[in-house]
C-alpha angles and dihedrals in degrees: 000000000000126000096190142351128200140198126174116343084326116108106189114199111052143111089216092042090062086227120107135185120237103160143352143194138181101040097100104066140349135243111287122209104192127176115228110159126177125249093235111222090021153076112285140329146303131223120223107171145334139206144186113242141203119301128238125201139191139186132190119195154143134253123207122188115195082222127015082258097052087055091045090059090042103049075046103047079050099048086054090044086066100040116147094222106084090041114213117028122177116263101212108210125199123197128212082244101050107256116142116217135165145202131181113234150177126215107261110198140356106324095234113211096150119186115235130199112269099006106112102156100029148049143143128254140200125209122178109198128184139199139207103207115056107215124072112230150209115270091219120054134237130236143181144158119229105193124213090239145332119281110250119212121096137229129294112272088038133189119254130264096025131171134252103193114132101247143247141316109271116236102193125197109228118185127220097187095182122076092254146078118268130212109222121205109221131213104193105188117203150232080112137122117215099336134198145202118204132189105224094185095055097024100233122128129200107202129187120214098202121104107219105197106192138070089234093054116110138180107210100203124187115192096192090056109024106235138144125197128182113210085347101289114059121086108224101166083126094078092044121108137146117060142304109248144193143214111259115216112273121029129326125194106234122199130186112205132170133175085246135004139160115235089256081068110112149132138235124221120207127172152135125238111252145221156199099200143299 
C-alpha cells in the first residue's frame, strides 16, 4: 500500500501538501501482452511468448487550498508538475512500510481538476501517468565488483611450501530484494580477452568475442536496452552473443570469466531492485 507519491516539486498524500489520496490504480502490476494462438483444426490453444508491457497509473485525489487563492496555486503548481515539455520525470513512490521506489513517467491523458459550485477551497483531480519501463524500482542503486579471479599468495608467517598460483574464479552474490526481474548495466574493465558474464542462478551466459587489451579498456553493457559500448563510443554489439540475462528475485550468483585476463580484469555490477508492484 502507498503513503505518498511525488512528481516534480508535488508531493500527493499528505495532509501539509494540500494533495490527498483518495484512490489509485495501476501500481500493482503492469500490462501484460501475452501469445496465445489456436491450434486451428484441434482441441485448444498453444503459447508462444509473453511480455510485460507498459504501465499505466492513475490517481484520484483531492486539493485543498487553506483560501480560494491558495487552490488556485495549488490546482496550478500541479498542472506545471505534469507538463509535457521536459518528457520523462521520475514518479517517487513511498510505501506504508517505508520502502522507497521510483518510475519514470509521462502524463497520459488530460490532467481533470474540474471546478464545482460552491466548492472555493477544494476539488477533486484526476492524473493518468504512464510508464515505459514496466517494473517499479529502487531509488538507490545498487553496486558490486565481480573480480576476474582471487589474488594467490598467502600470510606472513607463512606455511611452507605454499603456493603462488593466482587463485580461483569469483562467484559473486549478487541480490535482487523486489518481486521482479532487474536489468543490470555492466563495466567490464580490460585487460581481458572474450569475456563472458554468466548468470549462475538462471544458467544463461552473454559472452563477448572482442580481446581488450588494455587496463583502461572498458565494455559498458545495458541489459534493458541491449547495448554495448567500448570506451564509451564504439558500438561492439557485434561481438556480442548468448543472451541477455536478469537478475531473478532473491539472490543470483553472478560470475565474470575470459580465455585469458590479467588479475586488474573485473566487472562492475549496477542495478535497481525491482518490482512488480506494492
Amino acid at each position: 500500500m502507498l503513503s505518498q507519491i511525488s512528481i516534480g516539486n508535488i508531493t500527493i498524500g499528505t495532509y501539509v501538501s494540500g494533495y490527498l489520496i483518495k484512490k489509485l490504480s495501476g501500481f500493482d502490476f503492469p500490462q501484460v501482452r501475452v501469445g496465445v494462438i489456436d491450434r486451428g483444426n484441434y482441441h485448444g490453444a498453444r503459447f508462444s511468448n509473453a511480455y510485460y508491457g507498459r504501465r499505466v497509473m492513475s490517481v484520484d485525489g483531492e486539493i485543498i487550498g487553506s483560501s480560494p487563492e491558495d487552490y488556485e496555486a495549488k490546482r496550478i503548481a500541479m498542472e506545471q508538475a505534469l507538463s509535457l515539455y521536459d518528457g520523462l520525470k521520475q514518479l517517487n513512490i513511498t510505501t506504508k512500510s517505508g520502502l522507497l521506489l521510483k518510475a519514470d513517467v509521462v502524463v497520459n491523458s488530460q490532467f481533470e481538476a474540474p471546478y464545482s459550485a460552491g466548492q472555493a477551497i477544494r476539488g477533486e483531480f484526476r492524473i493518468e501517468l504512464v510508464a515505459p519501463y514496466p517494473f517499479l524500482e529502487s531509488l538507490d542503486e545498487n553496486e558490486e565488483e565481480i573480480l576476474i579471479l582471487n589474488s594467490g599468495g598467502g600470510e606472513i608467517p607463512m606455511t611452507i611450501p605454499f603456493s603462488l598460483a593466482l587463485g580461483a574464479e569469483v562467484v559473486e552474490p549478487i541480490e535482487n530484494v523486489g518481486n521482479g526481474n532487474a536489468f543490470p548495466s555492466i563495466r567490464i574493465h580490460g585487460t581481458i580477452d572474450t569475456p563472458s558474464l554468466i548468470n549462475q542462478t538462471t544458467g544463461k551466459t552473454l559472452s563477448i568475442a572482442y580481446d581488450m587489451t588494455d587496463d583502461a579498456d572498458y565494455i559498458d553493457l545495458d541489459f534493458y536496452n541491449r547495448t554495448a559500448l567500448l570506451n564509451g563510443t564504439t558500438n561492439v554489439m557485434q561481438y556480442i552473443s548468448g543472451e541477455w540475462w536478469t537478475l531473478e528475485p532473491g539472490e543470483n550468483s553472478i560470475k565474470l570469466t575470459g580465455a585469458s585476463a590479467n588479475e586488474a580484469a573485473k566487472a562492475v555490477v549496477t542495478w535497481r531492485d525491482a518490482y512488480l508492484g506494492v
